[in-house]
MMTF fields as JSON, N, C-alpha, C and O atoms, coordinates in Angstrom:
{
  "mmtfVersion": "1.0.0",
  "mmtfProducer": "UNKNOWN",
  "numBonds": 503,
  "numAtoms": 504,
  "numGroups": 126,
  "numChains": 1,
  "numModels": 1,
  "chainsPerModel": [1],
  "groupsPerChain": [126],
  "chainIdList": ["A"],
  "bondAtomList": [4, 2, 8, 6, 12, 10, 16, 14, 20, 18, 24, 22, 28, 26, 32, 30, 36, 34, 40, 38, 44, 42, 48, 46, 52, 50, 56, 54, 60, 58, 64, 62, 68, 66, 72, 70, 76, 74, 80, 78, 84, 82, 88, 86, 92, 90, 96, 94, 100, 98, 104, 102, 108, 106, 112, 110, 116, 114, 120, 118, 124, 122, 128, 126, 132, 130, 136, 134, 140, 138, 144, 142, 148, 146, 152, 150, 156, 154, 160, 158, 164, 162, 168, 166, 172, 170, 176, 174, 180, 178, 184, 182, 188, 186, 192, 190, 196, 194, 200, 198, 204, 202, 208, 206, 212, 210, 216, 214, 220, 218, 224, 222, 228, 226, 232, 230, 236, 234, 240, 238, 244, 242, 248, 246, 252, 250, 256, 254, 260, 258, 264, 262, 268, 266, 272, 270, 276, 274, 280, 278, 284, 282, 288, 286, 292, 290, 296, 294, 300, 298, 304, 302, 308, 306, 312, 310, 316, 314, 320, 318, 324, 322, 328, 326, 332, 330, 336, 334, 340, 338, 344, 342, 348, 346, 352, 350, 356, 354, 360, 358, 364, 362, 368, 366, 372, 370, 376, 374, 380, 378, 384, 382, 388, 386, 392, 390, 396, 394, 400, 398, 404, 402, 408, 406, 412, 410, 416, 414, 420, 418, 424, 422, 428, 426, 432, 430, 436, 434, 440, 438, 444, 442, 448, 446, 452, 450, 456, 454, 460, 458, 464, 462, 468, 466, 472, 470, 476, 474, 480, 478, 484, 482, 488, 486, 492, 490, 496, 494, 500, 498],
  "bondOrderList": [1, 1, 1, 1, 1, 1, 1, 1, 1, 1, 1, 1, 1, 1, 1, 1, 1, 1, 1, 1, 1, 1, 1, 1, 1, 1, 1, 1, 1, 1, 1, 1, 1, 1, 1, 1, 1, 1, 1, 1, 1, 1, 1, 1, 1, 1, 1, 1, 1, 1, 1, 1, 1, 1, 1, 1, 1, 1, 1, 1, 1, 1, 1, 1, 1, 1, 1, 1, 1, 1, 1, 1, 1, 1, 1, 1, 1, 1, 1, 1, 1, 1, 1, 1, 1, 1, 1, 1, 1, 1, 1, 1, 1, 1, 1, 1, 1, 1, 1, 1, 1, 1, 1, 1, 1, 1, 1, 1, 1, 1, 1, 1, 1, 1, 1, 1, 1, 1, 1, 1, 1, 1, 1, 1, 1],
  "groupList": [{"groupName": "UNK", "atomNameList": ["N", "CA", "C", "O"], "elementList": ["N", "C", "C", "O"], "formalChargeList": [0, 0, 0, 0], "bondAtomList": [1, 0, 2, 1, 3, 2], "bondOrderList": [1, 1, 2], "singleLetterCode": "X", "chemCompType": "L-PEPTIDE LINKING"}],
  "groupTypeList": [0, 0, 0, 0, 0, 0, 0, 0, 0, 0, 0, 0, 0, 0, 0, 0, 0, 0, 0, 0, 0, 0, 0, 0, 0, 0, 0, 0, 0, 0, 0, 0, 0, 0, 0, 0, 0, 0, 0, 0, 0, 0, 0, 0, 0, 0, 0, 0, 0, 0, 0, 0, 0, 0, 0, 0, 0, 0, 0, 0, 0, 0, 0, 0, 0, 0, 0, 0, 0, 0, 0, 0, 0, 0, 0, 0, 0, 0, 0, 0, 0, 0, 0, 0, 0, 0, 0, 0, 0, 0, 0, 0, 0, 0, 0, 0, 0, 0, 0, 0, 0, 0, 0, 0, 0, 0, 0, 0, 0, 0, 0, 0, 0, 0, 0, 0, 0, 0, 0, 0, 0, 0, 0, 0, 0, 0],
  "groupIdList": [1, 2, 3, 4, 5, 6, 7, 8, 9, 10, 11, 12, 13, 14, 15, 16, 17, 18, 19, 20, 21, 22, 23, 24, 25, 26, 27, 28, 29, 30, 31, 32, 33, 34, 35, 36, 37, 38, 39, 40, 41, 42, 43, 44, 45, 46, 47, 48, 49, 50, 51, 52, 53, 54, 55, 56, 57, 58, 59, 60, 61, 62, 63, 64, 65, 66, 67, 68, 69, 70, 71, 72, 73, 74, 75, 76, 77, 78, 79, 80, 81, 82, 83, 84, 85, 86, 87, 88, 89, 90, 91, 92, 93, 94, 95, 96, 97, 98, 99, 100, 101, 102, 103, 104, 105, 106, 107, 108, 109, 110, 111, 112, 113, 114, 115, 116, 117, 118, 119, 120, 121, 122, 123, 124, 125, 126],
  "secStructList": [7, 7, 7, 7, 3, 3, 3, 7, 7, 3, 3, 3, 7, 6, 6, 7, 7, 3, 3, 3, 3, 3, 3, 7, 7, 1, 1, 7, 4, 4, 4, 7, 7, 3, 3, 3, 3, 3, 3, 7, 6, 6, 7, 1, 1, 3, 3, 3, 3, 3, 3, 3, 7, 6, 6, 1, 1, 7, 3, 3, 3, 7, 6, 6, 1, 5, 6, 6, 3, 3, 7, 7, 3, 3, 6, 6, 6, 6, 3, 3, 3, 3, 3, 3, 7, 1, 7, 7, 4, 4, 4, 7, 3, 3, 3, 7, 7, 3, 3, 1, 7, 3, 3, 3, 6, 6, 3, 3, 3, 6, 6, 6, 1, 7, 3, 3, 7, 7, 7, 3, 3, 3, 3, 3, 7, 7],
  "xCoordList": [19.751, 18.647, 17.663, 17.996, 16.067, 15.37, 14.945, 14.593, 15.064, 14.983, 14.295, 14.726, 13.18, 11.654, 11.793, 11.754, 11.958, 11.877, 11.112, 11.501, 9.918, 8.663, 9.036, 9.559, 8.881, 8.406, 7.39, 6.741, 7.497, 5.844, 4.783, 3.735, 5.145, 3.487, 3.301, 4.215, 2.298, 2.286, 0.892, 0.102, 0.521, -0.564, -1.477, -1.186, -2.067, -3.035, -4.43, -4.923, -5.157, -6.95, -7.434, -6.93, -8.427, -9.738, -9.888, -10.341, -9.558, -9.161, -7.883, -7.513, -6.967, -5.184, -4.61, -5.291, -3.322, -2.723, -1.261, -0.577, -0.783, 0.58, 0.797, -0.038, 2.51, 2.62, 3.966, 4.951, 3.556, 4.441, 5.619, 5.572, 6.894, 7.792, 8.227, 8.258, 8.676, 9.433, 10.696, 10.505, 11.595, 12.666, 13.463, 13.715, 13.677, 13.716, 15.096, 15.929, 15.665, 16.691, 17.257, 16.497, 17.875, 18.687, 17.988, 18.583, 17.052, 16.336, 16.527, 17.184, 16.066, 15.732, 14.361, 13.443, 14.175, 13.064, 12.353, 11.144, 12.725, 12.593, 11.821, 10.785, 11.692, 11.24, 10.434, 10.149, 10.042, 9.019, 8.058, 8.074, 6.799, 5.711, 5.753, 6.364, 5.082, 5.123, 3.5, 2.587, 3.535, 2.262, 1.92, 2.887, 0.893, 0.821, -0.285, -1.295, -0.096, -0.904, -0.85, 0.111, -2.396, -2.291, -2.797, -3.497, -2.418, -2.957, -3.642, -3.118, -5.31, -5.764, -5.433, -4.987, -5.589, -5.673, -6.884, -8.026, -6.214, -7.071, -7.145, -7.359, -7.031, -7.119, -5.516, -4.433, -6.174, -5.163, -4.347, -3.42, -4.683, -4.717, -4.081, -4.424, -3.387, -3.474, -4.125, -4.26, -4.872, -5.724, -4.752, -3.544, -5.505, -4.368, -4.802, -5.943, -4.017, -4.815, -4.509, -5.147, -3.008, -2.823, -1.69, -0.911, -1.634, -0.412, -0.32, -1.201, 1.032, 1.544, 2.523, 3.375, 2.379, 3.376, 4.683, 4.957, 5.598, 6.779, 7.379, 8.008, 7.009, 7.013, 5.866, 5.313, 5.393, 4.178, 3.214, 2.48, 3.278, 1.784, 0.615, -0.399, 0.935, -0.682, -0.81, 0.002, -2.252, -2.21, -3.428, -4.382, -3.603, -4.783, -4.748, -3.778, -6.64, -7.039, -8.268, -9.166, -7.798, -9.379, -10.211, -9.69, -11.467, -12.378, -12.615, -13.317, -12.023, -12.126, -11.501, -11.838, -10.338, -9.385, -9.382, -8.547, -9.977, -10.014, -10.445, -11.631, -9.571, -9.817, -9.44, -9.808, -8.685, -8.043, -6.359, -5.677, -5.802, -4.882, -4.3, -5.047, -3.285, -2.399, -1.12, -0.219, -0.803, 0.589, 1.394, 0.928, 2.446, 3.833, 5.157, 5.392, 5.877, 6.975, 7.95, 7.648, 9.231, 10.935, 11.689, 12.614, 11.63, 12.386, 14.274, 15.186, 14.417, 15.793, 16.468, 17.634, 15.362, 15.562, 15.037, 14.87, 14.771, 14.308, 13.266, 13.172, 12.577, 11.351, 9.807, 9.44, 9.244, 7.687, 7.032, 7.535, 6.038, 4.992, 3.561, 2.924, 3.249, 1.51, 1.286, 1.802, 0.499, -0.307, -1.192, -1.98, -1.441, -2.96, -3.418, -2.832, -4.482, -5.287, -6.897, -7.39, -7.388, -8.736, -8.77, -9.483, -8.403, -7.689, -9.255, -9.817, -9.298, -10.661, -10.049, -9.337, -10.548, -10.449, -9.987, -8.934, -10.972, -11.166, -9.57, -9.644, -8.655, -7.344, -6.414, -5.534, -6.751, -5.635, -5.442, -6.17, -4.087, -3.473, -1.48, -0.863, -1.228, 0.234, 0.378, -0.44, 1.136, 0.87, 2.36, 3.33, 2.218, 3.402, 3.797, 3.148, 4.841, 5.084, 5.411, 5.953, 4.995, 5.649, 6.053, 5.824, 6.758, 6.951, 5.992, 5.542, 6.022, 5.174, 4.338, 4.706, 3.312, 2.525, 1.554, 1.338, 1.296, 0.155, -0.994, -0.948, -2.114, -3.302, -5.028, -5.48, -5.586, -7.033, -8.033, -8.093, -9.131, -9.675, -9.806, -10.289, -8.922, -7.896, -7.156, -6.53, -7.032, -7.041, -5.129, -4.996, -4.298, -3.194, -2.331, -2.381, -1.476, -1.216, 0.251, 0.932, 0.665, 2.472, 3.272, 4.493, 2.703, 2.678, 2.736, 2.887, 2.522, 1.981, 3.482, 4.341, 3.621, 5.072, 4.877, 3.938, 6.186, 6.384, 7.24, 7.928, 7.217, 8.453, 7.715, 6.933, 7.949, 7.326, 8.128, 9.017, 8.308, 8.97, 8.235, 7.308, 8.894, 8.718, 7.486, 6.812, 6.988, 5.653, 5.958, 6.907, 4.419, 4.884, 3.262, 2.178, 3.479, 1.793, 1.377, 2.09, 0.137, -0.985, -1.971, -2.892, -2.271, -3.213, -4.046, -3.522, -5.01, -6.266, -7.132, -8.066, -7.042, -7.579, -7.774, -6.934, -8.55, -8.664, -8.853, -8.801],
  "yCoordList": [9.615, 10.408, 9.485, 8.798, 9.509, 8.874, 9.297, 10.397, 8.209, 8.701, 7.732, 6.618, 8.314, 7.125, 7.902, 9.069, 6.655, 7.461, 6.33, 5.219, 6.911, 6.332, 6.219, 7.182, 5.112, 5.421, 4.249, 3.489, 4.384, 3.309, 4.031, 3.539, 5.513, 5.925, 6.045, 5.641, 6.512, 6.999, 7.35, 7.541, 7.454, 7.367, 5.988, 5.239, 5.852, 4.166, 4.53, 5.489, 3.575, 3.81, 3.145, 2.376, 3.717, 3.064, 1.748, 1.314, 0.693, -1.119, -1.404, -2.579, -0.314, -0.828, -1.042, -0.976, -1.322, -1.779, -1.118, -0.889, -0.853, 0.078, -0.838, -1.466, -0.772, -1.299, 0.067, 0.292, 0.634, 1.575, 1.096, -0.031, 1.932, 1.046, 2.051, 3.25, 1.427, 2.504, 2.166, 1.235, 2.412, 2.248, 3.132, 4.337, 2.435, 2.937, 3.221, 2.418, 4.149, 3.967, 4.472, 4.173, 4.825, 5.681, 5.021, 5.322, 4.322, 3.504, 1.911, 1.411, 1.17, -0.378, -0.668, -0.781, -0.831, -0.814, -2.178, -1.993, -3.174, -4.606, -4.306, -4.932, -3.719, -2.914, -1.767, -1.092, -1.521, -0.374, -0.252, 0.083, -0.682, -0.385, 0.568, 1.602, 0.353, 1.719, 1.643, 0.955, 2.609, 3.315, 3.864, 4.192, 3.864, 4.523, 5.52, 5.206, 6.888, 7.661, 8.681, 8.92, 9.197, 9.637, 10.961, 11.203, 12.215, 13.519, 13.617, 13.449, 14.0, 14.256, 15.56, 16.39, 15.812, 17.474, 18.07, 17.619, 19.544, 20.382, 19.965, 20.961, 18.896, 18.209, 19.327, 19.752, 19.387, 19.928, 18.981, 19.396, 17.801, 16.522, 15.438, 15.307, 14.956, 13.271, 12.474, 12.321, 11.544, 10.139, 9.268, 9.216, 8.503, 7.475, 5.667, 5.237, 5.0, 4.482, 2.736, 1.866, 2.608, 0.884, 1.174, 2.103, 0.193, 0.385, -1.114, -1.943, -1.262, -2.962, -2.905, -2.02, -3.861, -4.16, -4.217, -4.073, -4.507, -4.347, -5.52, -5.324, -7.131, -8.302, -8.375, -9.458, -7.82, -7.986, -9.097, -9.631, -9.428, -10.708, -10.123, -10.609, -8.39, -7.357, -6.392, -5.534, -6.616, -5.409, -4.654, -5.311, -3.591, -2.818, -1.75, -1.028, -1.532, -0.458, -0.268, -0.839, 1.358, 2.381, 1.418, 0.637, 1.406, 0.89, 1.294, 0.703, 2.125, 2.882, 1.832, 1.77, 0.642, 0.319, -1.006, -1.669, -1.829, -3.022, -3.428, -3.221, -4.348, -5.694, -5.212, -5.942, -4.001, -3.791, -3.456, -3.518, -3.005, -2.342, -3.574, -3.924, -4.191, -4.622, -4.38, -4.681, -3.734, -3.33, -4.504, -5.13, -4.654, -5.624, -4.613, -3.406, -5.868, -5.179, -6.167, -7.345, -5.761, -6.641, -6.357, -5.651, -6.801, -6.342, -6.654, -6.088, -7.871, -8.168, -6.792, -6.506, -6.273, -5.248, -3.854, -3.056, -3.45, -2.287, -1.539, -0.312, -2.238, -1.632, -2.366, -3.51, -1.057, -1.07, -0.986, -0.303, -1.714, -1.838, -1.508, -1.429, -1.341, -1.143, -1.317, -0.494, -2.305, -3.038, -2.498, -2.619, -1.807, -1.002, -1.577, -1.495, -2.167, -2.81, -2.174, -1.264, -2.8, -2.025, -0.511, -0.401, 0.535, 1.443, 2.26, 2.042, 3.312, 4.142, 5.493, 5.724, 6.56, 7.799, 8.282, 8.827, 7.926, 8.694, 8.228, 8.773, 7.729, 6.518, 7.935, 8.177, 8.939, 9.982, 10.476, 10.83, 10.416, 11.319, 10.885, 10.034, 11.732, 11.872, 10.606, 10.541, 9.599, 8.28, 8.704, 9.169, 8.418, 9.101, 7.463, 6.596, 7.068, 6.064, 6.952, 8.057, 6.294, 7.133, 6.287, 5.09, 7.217, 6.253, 7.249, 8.393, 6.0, 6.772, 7.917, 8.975, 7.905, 9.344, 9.796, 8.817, 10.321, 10.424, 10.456, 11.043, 9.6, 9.677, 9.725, 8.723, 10.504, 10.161, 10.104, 10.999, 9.099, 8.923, 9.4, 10.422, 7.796, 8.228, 9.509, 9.32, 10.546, 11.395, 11.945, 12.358, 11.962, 11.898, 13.335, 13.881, 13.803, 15.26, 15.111, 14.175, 16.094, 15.615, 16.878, 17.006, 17.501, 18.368, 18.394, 19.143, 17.081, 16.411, 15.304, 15.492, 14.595, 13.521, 12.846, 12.732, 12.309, 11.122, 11.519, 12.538, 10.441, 11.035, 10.651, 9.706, 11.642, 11.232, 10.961, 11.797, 10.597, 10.376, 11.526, 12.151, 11.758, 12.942, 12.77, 13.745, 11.229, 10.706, 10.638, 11.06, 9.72, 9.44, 10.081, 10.336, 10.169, 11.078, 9.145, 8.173, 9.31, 8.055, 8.522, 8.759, 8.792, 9.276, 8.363, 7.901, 8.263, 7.478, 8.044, 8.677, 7.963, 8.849, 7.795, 7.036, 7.989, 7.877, 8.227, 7.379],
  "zCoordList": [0.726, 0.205, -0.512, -1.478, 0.166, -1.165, -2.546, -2.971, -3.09, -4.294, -5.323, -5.623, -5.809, -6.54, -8.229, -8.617, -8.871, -10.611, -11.278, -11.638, -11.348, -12.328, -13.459, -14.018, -14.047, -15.795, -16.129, -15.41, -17.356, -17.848, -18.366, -18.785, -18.321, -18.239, -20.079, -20.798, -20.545, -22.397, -22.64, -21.715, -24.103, -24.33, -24.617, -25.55, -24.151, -24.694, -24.762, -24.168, -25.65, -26.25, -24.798, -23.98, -24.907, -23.68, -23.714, -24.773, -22.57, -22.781, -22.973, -22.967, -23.182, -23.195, -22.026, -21.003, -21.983, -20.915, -20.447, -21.444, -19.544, -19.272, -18.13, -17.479, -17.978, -16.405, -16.206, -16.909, -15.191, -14.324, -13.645, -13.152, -13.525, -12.934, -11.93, -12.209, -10.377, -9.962, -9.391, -8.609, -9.414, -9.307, -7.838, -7.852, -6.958, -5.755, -5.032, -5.452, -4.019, -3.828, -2.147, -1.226, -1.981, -0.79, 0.455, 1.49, 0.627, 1.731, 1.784, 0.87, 2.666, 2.614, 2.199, 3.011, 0.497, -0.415, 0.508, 0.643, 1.004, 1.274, 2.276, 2.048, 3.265, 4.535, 4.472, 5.461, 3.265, 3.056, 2.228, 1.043, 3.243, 2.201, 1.483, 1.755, 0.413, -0.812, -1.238, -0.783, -2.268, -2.195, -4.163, -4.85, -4.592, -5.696, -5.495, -4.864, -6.093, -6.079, -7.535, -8.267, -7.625, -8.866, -8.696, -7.714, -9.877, -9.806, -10.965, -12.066, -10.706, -12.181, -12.657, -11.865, -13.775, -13.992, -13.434, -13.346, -12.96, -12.498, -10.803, -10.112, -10.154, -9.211, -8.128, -8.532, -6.788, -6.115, -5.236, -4.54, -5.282, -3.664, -4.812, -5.987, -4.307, -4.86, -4.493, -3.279, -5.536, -5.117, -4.446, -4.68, -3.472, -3.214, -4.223, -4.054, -4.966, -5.436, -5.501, -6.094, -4.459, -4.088, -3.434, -3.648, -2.497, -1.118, -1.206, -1.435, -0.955, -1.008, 0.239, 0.311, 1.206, 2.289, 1.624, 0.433, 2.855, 2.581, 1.68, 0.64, 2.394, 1.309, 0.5, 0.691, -0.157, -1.266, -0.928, -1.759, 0.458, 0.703, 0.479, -0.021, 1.124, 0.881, 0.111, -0.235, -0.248, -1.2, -1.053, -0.637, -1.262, -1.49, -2.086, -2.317, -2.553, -3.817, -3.323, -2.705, -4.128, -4.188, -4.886, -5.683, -4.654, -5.295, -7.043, -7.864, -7.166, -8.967, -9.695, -10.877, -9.13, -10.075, -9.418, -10.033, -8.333, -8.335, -9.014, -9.268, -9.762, -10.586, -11.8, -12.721, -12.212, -13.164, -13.258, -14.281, -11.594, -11.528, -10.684, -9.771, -10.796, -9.633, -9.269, -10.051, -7.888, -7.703, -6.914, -5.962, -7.374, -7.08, -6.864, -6.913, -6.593, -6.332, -6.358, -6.171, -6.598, -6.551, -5.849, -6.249, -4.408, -3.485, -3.758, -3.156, -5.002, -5.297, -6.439, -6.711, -6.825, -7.807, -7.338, -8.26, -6.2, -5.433, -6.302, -6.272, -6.988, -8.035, -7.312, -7.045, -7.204, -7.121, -8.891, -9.783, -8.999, -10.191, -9.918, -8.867, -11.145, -11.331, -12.226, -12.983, -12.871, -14.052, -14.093, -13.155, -14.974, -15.495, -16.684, -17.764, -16.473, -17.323, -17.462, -16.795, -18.315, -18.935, -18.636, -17.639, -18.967, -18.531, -19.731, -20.804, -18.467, -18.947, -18.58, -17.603, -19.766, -20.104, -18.16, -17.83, -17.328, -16.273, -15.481, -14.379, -15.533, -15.4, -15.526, -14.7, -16.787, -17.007, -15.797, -14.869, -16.042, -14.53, -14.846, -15.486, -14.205, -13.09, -12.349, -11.431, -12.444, -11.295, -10.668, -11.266, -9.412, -8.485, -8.132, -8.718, -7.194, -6.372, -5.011, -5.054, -3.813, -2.815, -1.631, -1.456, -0.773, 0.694, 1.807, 1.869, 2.6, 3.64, 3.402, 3.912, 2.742, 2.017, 3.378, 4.092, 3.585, 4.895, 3.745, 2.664, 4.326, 3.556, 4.109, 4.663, 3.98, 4.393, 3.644, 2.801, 3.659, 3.02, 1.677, 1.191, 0.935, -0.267, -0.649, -1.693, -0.245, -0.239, 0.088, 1.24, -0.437, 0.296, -0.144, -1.246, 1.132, 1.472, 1.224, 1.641, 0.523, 0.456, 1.431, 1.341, 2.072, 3.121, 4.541, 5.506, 4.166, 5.765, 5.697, 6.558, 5.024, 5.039, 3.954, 3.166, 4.066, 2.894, 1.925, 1.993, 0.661, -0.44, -1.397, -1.291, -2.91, -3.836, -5.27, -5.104, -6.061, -7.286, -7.901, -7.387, -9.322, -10.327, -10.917, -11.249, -11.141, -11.721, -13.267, -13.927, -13.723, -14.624, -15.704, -15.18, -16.809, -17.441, -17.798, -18.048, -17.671, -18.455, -19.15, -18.368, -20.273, -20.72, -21.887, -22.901, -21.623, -22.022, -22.898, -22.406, -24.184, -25.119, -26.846, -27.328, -27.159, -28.452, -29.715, -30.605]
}
C-alpha cells in the first residue's frame, strides 16, 4: 500500500523559511518521480508546484516559486523534500507530496490518478 506522510509545515513571517518532509513507503521511492502540490483555501484543484525525477538530476517549478522553493529527495531514506524559502503570505496552503498525480496546466486532479499524503498546513502570516 502507498503510503506519503508530510510534515514540516507551521506558522512563519513573510521572508522565513520551512523545509517539508515526506516520508514515503509501500512502493520503490528510488524509481518514482514524485511531485509537490499545494491547496489554497477556498481553492477546489490543487496547484501543482515542483516534480523531481526519480534520481533527483531533474527538477521543475511553477513559475510562482522558482528561485525560492527547491525540491530534493533521499532515495537511501525514501523521503521527498521542499525548501521553502522567502516565503510570501500568497505560499499559505496545504502542501501535499504525491505519486503519479495527473496534472494539467499546473493544475492537478486527484480523481483522475495518483496518491496523495495527508499534507502538511504552511501558513505565512505576521
Amino acid at each position: 500500500e502507498v503510503q506519503l506522510v508530510e510534515s514540516g509545515g507551521g506558522l512563519v513571517q513573510p521572508g522565513g523559511s520551512l523545509r517539508l518532509s515526506c516520508a514515503a513507503s509501500g512502493f520503490t521511492f528510488s524509481s518514482a518521480p514524485m511531485t509537490w502540490v499545494r491547496r489554497v483555501p477556498g481553492k477546489t484543484v490543487d496547484e501543482w508546484v515542483s516534480s523531481i525525477d526519480s534520481d533527483g538530476s531533474t527538477t521543475y517549478y511553477v513559475d510562482s516559486v522558482k528561485g525560492r522553493f527547491t525540491i530534493s529527495r533521499d532515495n537511501a531514506k525514501n523521503t521527498l523534500y521542499l525548501k521553502l524559502n522567502s516565503l510570501k503570505t500568497e505560499d499559505t496552503a496545504m502542501y501535499y507530496c504525491a505519486k503519479e498525480p495527473y496534472c494539467s496546466h499546473n493544475l492537478c486532479y486527484r480523481n483522475v490518478r495518483g496518491y496523495w499524503g495527508q499534507g502538511t498546513q504552511v501558513t505565512v502570516s505576521s
